[in-house]
C-alpha positions in Angstrom: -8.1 -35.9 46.6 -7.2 -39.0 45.1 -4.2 -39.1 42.5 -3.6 -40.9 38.9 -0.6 -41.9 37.7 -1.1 -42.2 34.6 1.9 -44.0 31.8 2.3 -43.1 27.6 2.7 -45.9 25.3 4.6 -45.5 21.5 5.2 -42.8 19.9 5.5 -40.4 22.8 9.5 -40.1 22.0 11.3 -37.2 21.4 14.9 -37.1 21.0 17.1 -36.1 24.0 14.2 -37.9 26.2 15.2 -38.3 29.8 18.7 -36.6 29.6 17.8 -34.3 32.1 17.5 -36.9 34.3 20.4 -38.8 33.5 22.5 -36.8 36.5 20.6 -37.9 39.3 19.5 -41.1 37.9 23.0 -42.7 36.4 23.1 -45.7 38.1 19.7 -47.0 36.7 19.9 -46.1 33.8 23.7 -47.8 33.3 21.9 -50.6 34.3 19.6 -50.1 31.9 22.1 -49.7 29.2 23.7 -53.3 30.6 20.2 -55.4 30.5 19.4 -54.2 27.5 22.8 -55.0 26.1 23.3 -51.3 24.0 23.3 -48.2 25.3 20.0 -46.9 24.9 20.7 -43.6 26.6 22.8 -42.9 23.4 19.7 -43.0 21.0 17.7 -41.3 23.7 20.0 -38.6 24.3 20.9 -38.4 20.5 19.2 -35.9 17.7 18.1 -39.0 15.1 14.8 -39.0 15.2 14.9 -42.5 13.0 17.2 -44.3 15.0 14.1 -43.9 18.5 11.3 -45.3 16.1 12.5 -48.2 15.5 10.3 -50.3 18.1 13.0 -52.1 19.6 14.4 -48.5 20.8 11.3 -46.8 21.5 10.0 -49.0 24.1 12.4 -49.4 26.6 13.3 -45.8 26.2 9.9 -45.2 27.1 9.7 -47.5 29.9 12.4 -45.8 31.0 12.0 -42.2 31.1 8.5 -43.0 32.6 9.4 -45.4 35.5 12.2 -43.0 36.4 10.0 -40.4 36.5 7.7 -42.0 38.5 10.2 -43.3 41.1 11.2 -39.5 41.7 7.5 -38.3 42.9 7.2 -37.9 46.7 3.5 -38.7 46.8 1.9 -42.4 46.0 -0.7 -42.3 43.3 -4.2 -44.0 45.0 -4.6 -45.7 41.2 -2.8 -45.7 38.1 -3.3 -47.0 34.1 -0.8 -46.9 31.6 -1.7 -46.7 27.6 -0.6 -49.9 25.9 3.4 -50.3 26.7 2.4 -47.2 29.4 1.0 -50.6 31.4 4.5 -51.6 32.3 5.4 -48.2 33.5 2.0 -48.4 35.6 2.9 -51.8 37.4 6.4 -50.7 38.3 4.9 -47.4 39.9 2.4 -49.2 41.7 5.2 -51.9 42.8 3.6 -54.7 41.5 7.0 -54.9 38.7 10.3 -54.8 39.5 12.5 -52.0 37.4 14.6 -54.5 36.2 12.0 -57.4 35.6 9.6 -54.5 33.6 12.6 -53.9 31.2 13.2 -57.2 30.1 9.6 -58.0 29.2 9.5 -54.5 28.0 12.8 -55.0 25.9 11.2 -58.9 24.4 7.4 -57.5 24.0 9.5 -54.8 21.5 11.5 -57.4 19.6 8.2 -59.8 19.7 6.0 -56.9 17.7 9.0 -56.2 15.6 9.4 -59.9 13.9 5.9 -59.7 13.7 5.8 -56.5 11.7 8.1 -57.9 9.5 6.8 -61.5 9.0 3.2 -59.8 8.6 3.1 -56.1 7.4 -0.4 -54.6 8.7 -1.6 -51.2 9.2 -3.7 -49.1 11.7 -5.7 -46.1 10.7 -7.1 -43.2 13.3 -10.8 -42.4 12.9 -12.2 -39.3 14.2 -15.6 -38.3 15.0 -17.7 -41.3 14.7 -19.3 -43.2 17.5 -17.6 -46.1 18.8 -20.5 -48.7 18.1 -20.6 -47.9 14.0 -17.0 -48.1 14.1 -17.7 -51.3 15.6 -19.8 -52.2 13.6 -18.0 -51.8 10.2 -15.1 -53.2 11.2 -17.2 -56.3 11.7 -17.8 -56.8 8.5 -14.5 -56.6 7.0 -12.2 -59.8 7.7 -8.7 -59.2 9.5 -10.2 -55.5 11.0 -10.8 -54.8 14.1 -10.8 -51.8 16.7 -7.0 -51.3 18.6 -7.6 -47.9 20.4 -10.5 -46.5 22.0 -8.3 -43.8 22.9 -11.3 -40.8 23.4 -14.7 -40.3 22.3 -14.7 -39.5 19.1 -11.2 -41.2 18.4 -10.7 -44.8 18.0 -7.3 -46.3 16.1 -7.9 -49.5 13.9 -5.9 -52.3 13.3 -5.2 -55.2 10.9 -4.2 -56.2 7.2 -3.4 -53.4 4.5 -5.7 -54.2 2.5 -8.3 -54.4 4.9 -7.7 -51.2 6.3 -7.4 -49.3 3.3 -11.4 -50.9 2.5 -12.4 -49.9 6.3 -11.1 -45.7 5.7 -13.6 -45.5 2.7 -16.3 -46.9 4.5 -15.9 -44.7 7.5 -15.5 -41.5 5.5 -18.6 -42.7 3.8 -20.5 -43.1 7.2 -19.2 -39.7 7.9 -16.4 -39.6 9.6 -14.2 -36.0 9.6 -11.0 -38.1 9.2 -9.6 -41.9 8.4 -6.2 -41.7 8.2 -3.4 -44.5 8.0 -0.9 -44.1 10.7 3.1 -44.2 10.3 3.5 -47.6 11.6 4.6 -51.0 10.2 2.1 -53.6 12.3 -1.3 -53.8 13.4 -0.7 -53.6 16.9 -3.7 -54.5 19.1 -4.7 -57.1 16.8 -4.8 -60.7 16.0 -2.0 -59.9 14.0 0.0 -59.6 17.2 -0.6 -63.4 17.9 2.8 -65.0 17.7 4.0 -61.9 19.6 1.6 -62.8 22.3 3.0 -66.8 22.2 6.7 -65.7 22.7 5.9 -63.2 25.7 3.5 -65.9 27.6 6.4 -67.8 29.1 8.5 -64.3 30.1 5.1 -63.3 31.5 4.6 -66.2 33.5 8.2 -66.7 35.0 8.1 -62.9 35.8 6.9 -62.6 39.6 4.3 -59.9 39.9 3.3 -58.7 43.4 0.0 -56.9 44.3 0.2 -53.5 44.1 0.1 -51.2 46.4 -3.4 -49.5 44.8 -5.3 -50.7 41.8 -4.0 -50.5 38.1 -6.7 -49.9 35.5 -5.6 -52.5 32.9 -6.4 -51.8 28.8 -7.9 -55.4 28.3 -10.9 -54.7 30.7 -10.8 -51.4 31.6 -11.3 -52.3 35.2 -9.2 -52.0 38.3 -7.4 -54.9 40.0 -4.4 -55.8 42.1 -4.7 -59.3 41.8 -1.1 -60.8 40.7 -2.8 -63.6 38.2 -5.1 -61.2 36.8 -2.9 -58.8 35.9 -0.5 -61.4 34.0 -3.9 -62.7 32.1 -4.2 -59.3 31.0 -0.9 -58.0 30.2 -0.6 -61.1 27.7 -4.4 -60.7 26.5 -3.2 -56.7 25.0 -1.2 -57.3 22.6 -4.2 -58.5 20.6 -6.7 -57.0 22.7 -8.0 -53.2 22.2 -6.8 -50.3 24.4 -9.7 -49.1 26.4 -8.3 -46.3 27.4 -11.8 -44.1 27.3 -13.2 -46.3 29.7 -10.2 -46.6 31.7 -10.3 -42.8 32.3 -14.7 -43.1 32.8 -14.0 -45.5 35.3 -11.3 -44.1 37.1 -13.5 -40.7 37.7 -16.1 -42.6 38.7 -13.9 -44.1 41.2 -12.7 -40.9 42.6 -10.1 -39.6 41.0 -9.5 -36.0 41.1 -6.1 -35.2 39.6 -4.2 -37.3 36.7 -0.3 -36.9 36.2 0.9 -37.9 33.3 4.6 -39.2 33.3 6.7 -40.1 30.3 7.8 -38.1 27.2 5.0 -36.2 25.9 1.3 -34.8 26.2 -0.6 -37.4 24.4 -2.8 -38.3 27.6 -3.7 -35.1 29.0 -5.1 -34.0 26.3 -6.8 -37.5 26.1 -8.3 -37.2 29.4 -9.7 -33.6 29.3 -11.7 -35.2 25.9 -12.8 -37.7 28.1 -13.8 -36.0 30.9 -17.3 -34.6 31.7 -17.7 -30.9 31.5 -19.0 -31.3 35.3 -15.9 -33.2 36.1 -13.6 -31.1 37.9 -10.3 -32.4 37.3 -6.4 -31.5 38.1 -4.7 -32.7 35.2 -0.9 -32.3 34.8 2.2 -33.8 33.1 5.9 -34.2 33.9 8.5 -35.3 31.2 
């Protein structure tokens, strides 16, 4: 059998995230609260539901509740993947990152994406049950557009300026799509948008030392697996503007031999992603711990 660890990105929050784990994991997550320079266990432990979306909240918190959830497991995953931000998580489990090291890039990626959000408002949009190549293929011909999540068959989130997107959900609902509909964020992440986000976190990147893992990670950019230090930089830079290919991360990790996916970090999201990319002769263990 081989295991998956496999990491949520945004919007996998919930409040009172990780308190249960606060007893037996204080002294990491006080250090948390000291990197990070507020206490973050506050807003994750808290009831305002506003106060963890804001992105400078929501990924570290995250990071957090995932990384300490993978540090408790008693069995090494033989390969792991993490969904956008979930990549951060996924290096620290496969100790290629450092916990401390994977929260401050964590913590300057989120302030990164936030100015850009606010110096350039964009949206995303999810489109559901339309082939990947005609969603392609549209978003081709519209300027600033462009596919951010290839998250299952079926599903793929868009990315880029309003006005763009707002043109590219009429044109997929004409092409037949069951749903377009604009997501509750404030950037187009995944995008070219993300560009001056990707500038700032290049040097962090590159002073940050990065080992080789102890089994492959399954990086969003390519979709492939790898446990080469500089290849693994390259890539973590190359997402923030890059797609998610997180349908083909799962494709290639069964075809690889994976046999059992645990999901760690607040929420369901990629279980349910993985049993809509599976094959119906695929016989998987898939399972979750938040």
């Amino acid at each position: 059998m081989k295991i998956a660890y496999i990491f949520p990105g945004q919007g996998a929050q919930f409040p009172g995230m990780a308190q249960d784990l606060y007893p037996a994991h204080k002294e990491l997550m006080e250090k948390a609260n000291s990197l990070l320079g507020f206490r973050i266990t506050d807003i994750m432990f808290g009831e305002n539901e506003e106060d963890l979306k804001a992105t400078r909240v929501t990924q570290p918190a995250i990071f957090i509740h995932s990384t300490i959830l993978a540090m408790s497991q008693e069995q090494k995953p033989d390969m792991v993947a993490g969904h956008s931000l979930g990549e951060f998580s996924a290096l620290v489990a496969a100790g290629a990152l450092s916990f401390e090291d994977g929260l401050k890039l964590v913590s300057l990626r989120a302030q990164a994406m936030q100015k850009c959000c606010e110096k350039t408002p964009g949206a995303m949009a999810a489109i559901i049950k339309l082939p990947d190549n005609v969603i392609e293929d549209i978003c081709a011909g519209i300027p600033g557009v462009v596919p951010a999540n290839y998250n299952s068959p079926g599903q793929v989130v868009i990315s880029g300026e309003e006005a763009g997107i707002e043109e590219a959900c009429v044109k997929f609902k004409e092409a037949g799509a069951k749903r377009a509909l604009k997501l509750a964020v404030s950037g187009a992440f995944h995008s070219p948008l993300m560009e001056p986000a990707r500038e700032e976190l290049a040097k962090a990147i590159e002073a940050t030392p990065i080992r080789a893992p102890f089994c492959p990670i399954y990086q969003n950019v390519s979709a492939l697996p790898t446990t080469d230090p500089m290849v693994i930089k390259d890539n973590l830079l190359k997402q923030l503007t890059s797609p998610v290919r997180w349908t083909q991360s799962v494709q290639n990790m069964i075809a690889d031999g994976a046999t059992k996916f645990v999901e760690l970090g607040p929420g369901t999201v990629l279980q349910g992603l993985v049993k809509r990319i599976a094959s119906p002769e695929d016989t998987l263990e898939i399972e979750g711990q938040q």
